[in-house]
C-alpha positions in Angstrom: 0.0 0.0 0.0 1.4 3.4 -1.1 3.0 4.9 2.2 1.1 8.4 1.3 -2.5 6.9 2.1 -3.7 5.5 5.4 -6.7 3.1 6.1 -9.7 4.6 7.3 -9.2 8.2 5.4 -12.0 9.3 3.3 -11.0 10.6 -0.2 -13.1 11.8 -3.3 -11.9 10.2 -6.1 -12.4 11.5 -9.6 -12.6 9.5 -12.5 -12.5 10.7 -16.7 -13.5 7.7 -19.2 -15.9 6.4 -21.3 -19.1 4.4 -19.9 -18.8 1.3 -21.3 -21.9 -0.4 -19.5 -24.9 0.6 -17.3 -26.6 -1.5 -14.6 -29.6 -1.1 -13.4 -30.7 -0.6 -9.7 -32.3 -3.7 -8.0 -33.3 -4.8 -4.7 -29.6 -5.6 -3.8 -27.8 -3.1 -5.4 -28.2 0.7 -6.9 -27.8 1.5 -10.3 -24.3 1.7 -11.5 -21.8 2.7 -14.4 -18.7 1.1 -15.4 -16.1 3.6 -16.9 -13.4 2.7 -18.9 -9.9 4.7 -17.9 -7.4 5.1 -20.5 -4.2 2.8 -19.1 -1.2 2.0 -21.0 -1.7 -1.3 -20.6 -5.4 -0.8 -22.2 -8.6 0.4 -21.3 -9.3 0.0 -17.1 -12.8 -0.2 -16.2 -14.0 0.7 -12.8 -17.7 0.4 -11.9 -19.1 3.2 -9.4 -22.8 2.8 -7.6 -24.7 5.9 -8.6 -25.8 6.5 -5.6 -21.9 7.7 -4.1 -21.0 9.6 -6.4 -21.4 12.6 -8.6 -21.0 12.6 -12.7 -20.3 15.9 -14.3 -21.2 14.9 -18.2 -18.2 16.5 -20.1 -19.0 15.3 -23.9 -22.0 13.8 -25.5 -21.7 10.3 -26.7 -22.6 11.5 -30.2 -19.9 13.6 -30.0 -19.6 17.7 -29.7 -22.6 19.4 -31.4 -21.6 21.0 -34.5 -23.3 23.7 -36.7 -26.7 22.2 -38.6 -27.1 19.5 -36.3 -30.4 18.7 -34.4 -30.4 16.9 -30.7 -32.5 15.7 -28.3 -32.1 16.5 -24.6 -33.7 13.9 -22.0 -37.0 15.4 -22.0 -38.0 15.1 -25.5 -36.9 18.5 -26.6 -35.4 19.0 -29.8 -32.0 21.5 -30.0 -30.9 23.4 -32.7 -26.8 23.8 -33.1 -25.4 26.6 -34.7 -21.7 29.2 -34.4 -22.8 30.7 -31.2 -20.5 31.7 -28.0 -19.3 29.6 -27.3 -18.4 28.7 -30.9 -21.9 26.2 -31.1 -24.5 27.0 -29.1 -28.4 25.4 -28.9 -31.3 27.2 -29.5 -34.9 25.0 -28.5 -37.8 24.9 -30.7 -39.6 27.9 -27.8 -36.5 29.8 -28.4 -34.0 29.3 -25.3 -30.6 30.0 -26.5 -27.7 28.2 -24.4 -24.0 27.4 -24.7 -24.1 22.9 -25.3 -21.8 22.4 -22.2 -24.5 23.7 -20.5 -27.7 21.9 -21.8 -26.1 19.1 -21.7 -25.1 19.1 -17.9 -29.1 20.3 -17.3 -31.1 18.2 -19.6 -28.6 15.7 -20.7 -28.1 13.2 -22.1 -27.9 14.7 -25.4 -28.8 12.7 -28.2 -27.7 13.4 -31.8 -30.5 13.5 -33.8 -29.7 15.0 -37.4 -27.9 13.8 -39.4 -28.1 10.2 -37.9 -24.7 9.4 -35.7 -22.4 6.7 -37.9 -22.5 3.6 -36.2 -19.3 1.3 -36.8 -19.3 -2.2 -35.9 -16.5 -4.6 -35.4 -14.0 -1.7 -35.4 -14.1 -1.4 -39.3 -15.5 1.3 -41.9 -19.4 2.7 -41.4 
């Protein structure tokens, strides 16, 4: 055990990755998200129970809204991306303007609506 950490301290511990599966809650055990951490020896997943922690959404697994695009926040409502401030911004069908980073830690997930996200399978060409 590293000599810089002692048993019995309480730590926050941040993680960055991509979710790579979700479980759902049950009688036993809450909902929870594995999260793949980039490793040099390959991809790291470590599963966290929803109900400790606290996710901060940082990109859309559609990717970063671009100008024309159309997405779909959790609620049904479509989004409108165009050059804003910062350089793409959303605009909703009843007119509220935001920057993405910030609809999409409200209201997210975002969901990439038009044009359809490519899907690649097997790791080859779409």
């Amino acid at each position: 055990m590293p000599e810089h950490y002692k048993l019995g301290e309480r730590v926050r511990v941040i993680v960055e990755g991509l979710i790579t599966h979700i479980a759902p809650a049950c009688d036993a055990f809450p909902e929870e998200l594995t999260v793949d951490l980039e490793h040099s020896a390959g991809p790291y997943g470590v599963t966290v129970p929803l109900d400790t922690v606290t996710i901060e959404r940082l990109v859309p697994a559609d990717g970063v809204p671009q100008p024309g695009e159309i997405w779909r926040d959790r609620h049904g409502t479509d989004w409108f991306a165009h050059q804003g401030y910062p350089p793409v911004a959303l605009r909703a069908t009843t007119g509220q303007l935001a920057p993405w980073p910030t609809i999409d830690r409200e209201r997210g997930p975002l969901t990439k609506v038009y044009p359809a996200p490519v899907i690649v399978l097997d790791g080859g060409a779409a």
